[in-house]
C-alpha positions as CSV (number, residue, x, y, z in Angstrom):
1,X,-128.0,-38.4,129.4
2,X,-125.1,-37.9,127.0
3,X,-122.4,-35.9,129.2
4,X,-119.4,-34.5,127.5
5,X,-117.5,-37.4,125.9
6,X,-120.7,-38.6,124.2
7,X,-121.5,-35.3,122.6
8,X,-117.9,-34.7,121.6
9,X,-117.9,-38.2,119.7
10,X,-120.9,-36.7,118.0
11,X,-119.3,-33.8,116.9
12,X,-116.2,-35.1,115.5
13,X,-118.4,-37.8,113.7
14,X,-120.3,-35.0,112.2
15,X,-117.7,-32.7,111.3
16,X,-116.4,-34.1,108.0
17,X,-119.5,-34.5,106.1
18,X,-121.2,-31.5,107.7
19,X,-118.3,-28.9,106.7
20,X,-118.5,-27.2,103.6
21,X,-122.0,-28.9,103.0
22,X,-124.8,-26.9,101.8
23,X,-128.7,-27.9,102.9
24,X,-130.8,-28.9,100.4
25,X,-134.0,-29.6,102.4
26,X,-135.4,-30.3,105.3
27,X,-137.9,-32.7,106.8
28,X,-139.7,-31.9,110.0
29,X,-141.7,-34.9,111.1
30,X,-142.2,-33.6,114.7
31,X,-141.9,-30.6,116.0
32,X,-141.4,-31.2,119.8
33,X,-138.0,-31.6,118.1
34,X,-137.8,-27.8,117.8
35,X,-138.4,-26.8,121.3
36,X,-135.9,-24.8,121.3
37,X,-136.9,-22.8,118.0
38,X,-139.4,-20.7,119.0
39,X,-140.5,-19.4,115.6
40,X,-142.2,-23.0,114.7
41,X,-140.6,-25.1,111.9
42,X,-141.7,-23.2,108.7
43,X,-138.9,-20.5,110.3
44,X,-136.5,-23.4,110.8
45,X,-136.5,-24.4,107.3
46,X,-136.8,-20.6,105.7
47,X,-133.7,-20.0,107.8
48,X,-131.7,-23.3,106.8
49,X,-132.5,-23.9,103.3
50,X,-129.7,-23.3,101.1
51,X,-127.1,-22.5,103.7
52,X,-123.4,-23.8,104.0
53,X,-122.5,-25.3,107.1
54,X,-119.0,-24.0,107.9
55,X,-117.8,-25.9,111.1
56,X,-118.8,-27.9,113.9
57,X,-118.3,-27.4,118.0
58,X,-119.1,-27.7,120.6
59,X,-119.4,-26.7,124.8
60,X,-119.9,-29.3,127.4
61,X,-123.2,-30.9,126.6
62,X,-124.5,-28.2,123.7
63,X,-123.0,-29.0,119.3
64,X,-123.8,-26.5,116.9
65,X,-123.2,-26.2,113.3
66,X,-122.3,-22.6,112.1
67,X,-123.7,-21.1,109.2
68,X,-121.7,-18.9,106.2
69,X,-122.7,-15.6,107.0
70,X,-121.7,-15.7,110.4
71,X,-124.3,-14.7,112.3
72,X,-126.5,-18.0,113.0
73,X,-125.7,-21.4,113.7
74,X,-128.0,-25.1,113.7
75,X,-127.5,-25.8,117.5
76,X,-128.6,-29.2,118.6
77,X,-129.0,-30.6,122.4
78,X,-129.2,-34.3,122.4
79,X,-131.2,-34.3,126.1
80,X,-131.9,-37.4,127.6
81,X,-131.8,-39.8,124.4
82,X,-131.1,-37.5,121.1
83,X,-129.4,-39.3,118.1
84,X,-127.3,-37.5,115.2
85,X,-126.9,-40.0,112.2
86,X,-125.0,-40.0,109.0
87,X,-127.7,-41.6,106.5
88,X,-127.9,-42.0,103.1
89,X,-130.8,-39.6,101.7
90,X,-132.7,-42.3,100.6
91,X,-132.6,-44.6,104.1
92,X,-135.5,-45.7,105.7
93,X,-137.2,-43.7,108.7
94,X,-135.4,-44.4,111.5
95,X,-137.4,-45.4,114.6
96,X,-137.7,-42.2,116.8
97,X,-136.7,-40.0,113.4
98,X,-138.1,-35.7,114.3
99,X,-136.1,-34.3,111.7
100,X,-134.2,-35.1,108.8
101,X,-131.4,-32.8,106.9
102,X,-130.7,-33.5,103.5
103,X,-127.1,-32.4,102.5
104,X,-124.9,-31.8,99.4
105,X,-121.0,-31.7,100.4
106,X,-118.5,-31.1,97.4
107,X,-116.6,-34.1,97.7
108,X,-119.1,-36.8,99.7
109,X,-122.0,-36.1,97.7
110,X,-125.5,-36.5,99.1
111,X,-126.4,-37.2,102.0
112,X,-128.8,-37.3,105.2
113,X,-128.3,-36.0,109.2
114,X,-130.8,-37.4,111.1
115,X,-131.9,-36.3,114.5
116,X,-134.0,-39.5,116.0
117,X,-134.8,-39.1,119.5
118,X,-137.1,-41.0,121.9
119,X,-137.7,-39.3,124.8
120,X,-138.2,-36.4,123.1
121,X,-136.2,-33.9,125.4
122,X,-133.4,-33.1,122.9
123,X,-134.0,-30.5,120.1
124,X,-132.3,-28.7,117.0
125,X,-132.8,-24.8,117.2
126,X,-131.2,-21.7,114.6
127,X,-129.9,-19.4,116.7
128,X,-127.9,-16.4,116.9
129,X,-124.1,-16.5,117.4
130,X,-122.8,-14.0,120.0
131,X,-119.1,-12.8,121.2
132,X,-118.1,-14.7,123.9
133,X,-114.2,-13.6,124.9
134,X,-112.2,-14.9,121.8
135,X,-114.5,-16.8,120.6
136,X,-118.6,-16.5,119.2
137,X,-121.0,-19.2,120.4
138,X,-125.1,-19.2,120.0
139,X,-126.8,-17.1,122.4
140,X,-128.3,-20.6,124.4
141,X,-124.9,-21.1,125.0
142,X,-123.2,-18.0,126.6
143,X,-124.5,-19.2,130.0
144,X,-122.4,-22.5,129.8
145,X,-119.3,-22.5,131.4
146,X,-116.3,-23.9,129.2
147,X,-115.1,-27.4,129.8
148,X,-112.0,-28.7,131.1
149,X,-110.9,-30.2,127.5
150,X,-111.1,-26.7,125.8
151,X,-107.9,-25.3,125.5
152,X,-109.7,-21.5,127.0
153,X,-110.7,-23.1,130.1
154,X,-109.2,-21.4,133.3
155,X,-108.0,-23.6,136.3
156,X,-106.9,-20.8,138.3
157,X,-110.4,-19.2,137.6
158,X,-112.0,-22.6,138.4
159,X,-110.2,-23.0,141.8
160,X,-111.4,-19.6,142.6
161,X,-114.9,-20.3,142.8
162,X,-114.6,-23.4,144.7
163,X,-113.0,-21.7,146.7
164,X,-116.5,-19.5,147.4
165,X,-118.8,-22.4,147.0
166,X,-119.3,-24.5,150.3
167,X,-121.8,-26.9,148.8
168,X,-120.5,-30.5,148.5
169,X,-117.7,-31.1,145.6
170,X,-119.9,-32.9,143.2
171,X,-122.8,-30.7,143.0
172,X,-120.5,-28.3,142.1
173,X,-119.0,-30.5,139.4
174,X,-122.8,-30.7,137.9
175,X,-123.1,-26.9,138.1
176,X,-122.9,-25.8,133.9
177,X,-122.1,-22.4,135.5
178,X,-118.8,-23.3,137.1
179,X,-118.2,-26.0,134.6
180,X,-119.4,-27.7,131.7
181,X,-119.5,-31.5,130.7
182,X,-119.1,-33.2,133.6
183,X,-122.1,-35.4,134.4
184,X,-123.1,-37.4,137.1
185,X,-121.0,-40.8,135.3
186,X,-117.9,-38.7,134.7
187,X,-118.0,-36.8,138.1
188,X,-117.5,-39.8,140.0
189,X,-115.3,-41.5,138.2
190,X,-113.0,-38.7,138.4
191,X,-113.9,-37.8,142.3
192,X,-113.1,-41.6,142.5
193,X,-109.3,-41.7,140.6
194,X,-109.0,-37.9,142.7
195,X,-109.6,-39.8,146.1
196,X,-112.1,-37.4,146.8
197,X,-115.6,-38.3,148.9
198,X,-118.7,-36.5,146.6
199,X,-119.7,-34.6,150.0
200,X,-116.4,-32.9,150.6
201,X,-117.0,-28.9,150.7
202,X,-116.0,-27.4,147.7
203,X,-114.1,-24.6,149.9
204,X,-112.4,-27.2,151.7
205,X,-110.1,-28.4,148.4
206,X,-106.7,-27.2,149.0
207,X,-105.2,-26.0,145.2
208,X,-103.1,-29.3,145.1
209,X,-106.7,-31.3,145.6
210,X,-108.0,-29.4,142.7
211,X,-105.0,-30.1,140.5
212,X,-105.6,-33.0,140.9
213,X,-108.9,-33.6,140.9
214,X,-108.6,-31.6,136.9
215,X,-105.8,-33.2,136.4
216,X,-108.3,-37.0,136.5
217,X,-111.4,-35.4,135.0
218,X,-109.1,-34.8,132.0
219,X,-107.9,-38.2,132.0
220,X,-111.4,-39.8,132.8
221,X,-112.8,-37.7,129.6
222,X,-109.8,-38.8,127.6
223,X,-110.5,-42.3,127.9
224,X,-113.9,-42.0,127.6
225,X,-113.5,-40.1,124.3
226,X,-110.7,-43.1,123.2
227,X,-113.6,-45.8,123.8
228,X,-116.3,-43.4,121.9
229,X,-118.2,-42.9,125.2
230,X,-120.7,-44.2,127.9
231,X,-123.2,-46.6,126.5
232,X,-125.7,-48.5,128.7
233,X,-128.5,-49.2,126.4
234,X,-129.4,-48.1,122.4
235,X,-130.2,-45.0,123.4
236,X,-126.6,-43.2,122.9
237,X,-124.6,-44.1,119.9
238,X,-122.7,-42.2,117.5
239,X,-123.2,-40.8,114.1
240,X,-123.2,-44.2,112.3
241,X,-125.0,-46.5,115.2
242,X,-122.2,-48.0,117.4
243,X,-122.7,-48.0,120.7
244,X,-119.5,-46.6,123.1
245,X,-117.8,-49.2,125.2
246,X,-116.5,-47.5,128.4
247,X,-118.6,-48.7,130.5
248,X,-116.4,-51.7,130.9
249,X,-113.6,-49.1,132.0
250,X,-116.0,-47.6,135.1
251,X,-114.0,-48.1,138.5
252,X,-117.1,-46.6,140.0
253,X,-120.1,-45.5,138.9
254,X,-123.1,-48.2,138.8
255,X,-120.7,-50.7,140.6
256,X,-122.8,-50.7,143.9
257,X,-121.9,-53.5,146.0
258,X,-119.1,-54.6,144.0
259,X,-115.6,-54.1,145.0
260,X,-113.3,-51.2,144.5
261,X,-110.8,-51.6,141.3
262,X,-108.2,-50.3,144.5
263,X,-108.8,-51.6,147.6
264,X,-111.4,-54.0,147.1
265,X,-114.0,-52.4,149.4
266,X,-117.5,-52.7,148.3
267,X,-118.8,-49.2,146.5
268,X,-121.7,-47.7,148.2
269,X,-124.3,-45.8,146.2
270,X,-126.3,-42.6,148.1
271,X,-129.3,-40.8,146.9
272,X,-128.2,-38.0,144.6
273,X,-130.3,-35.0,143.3
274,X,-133.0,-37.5,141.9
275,X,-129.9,-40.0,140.9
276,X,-127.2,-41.5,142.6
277,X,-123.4,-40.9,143.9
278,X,-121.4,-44.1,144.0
279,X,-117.9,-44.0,146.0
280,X,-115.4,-46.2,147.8
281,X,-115.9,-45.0,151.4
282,X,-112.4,-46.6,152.1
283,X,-110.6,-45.0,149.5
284,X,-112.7,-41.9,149.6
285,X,-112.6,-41.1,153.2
286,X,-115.2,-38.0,154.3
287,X,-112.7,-35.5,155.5
C-alpha cells in the first residue's frame, strides 16, 4: 500500500499542473472508483465541472485538491494500488483507468489526470473542507492524525500518548489516530535505525527513545521521499510512470534471512496483523 512518502511524491507531482487549472470534463468509466462519493457519479461531475483547483495537500496517506470557493475539495485515497497520472487529453486508456479529469491550466494548456487503479480499493470523492486547528482539511480527514513531516505535528503531544498506550511500539506506529503515514515498510525501518524491538511497550519508551525514534522516522521518510518512494512491483509509480527506487536503501524490511546492514545477524520476520514485522533481534534486543 502506498504509505506516506509514496503519496507525497504524488502530490508534489500533481501540484504544478493541478494549481490554477480549471476542469473541463470528466470521465467516469467505473464507479467503484467513487466509493467514497456517496451521491453516485452524476453528483461527482455536477460538483466538479467547471471548478478551479487551487492547491494540493496532503495528510499521511489521504491528497486532496481544493476547490475556489473554499468549501469542497477532490480528495483521493490511492488504497492498495491507486495511480494518479499526468496524461495528455488525448492518450490512450490506461490499463486499470476508473476515472479521467480533463484539465485547462493557464500556462500548461490541456491536459488529463488519470486515476487507474487495479485492485480497486482506492477512490476520488468531493467533500466538504472543515476547520481543523489552523488549518481546513475535508471532513474524511479530520480523524487522521498529522504526520511527523508536517511542520504542525506535536512531539511532546505524541510522547504523551505513548506514554498511555501499553500495546507494542509498532502497532502504535500504524495507529492513523496517534500518527499518520507511517506504514508497515517505514515503521520498521525506522524502529530498525531507532534500535527499537517492534514489541517494545509503547509506555516503556523513555522521552530520549522517542526522540530518537522521531528523530529516524524523519530521516527514513526523507530518504524515501529523495528516491521517489517504495516500489516493489508496477503497481506504485508516480504521476508520470516511474517507479521509486528505495527499496534498494531498506536495511530491514523484506530482508528476512539476510544479514543486518549493522551487525550482520540474520533479520527475522514475525507474523504481523495479517503482514509481517522484520527486525535484527541482535541489534534490536526485546527489553
Amino acid at each position: 500500500m502506498p504509505e506516506l512518502p509514496e503519496v507525497e511524491v504524488v502530490r508534489a507531482g500533481l501540484a504544478p499542473a493541478a494549481i490554477g487549472s480549471r476542469i473541463s470534463a470528466i470521465s467516469v468509466l467505473d464507479e467503484r472508483a467513487l466509493t467514497r462519493h456517496s451521491d453516485g457519479a452524476a453528483d461527482f461531475v455536477a460538483r466538479l465541472e467547471g471548478r478551479a483547483i487551487v492547491d494540493a495537500e496532503r495528510r499521511g496517506k489521504f491528497l486532496w485538491l481544493p476547490l475556489e470557493g473554499g468549501d469542497e475539495a477532490l480528495i483521493a485515497h490511492l488504497g492498495m494500488s491507486g495511480q494518479m497520472l499526468l496524461r495528455r487529453t488525448d492518450a490512450e486508456q490506461e490499463r486499470h483507468e476508473r476515472i479521467r479529469l480533463f484539465l485547462e491550466h493557464p500556462t500548461h494548456g490541456e491536459l488529463a489526470v488519470v486515476f487507474a487503479d487495479q485492485r480497486t480499493f482506492g477512490s476520488l470523492a468531493v467533500d466538504p473542507l472543515i476547520d481543523d486547528g489552523p488549518t481546513r482539511v475535508p471532513s474524511q480527514v479530520v480523524h487522521i492524525a498529522r504526520d511527523p513531516i508536517d511542520p504542525l505535528f506535536d512531539d511532546a503531544a505524541f510522547r504523551a500518548a505513548l506514554a498511555r498506550r501499553s500495546s507494542g511500539i509498532k502497532r502504535v506506529l500504524l495507529d492513523q489516530g496517534v500518527i499518520s503515514g507511517v506504514g508497515n515498510i517505514y515503521a520498521d525501518e525506522s524502529l530498525w535505525a531507532a534500535r527499537i524491538h517492534p514489541e517494545t511497550a509503547a509506555s516503556a519508551l523513555s522521552t530520549q527513545a522517542v526522540r530518537r525514534l522521531l528523530a529516524e522516522i524523519r530521516a527514513v521518510l526523507a530518504k524515501a521521499l529523495a528516491e521517489g518512494g517504495t516500489s516493489f512491483d508496477a503497481q506504485y509509480v508516480n504521476v508520470n510512470g516511474q517507479a521509486g527506487y528505495f527499496a534498494h536503501s531498506l536495511n530491514a524490511y523484506g530482508r528476512h534471512g539476510k544479514a543486518c546492514p549493522r551487525c550482520g545477524t540474520a533479520i527475522v520476520r514475525e507474523s504481523f496483523m495479517n503482514r509481517g514485522s522484520h527486525y535484527c533481534p541482535r541489534c534490536q534486543r526485546r527489553r
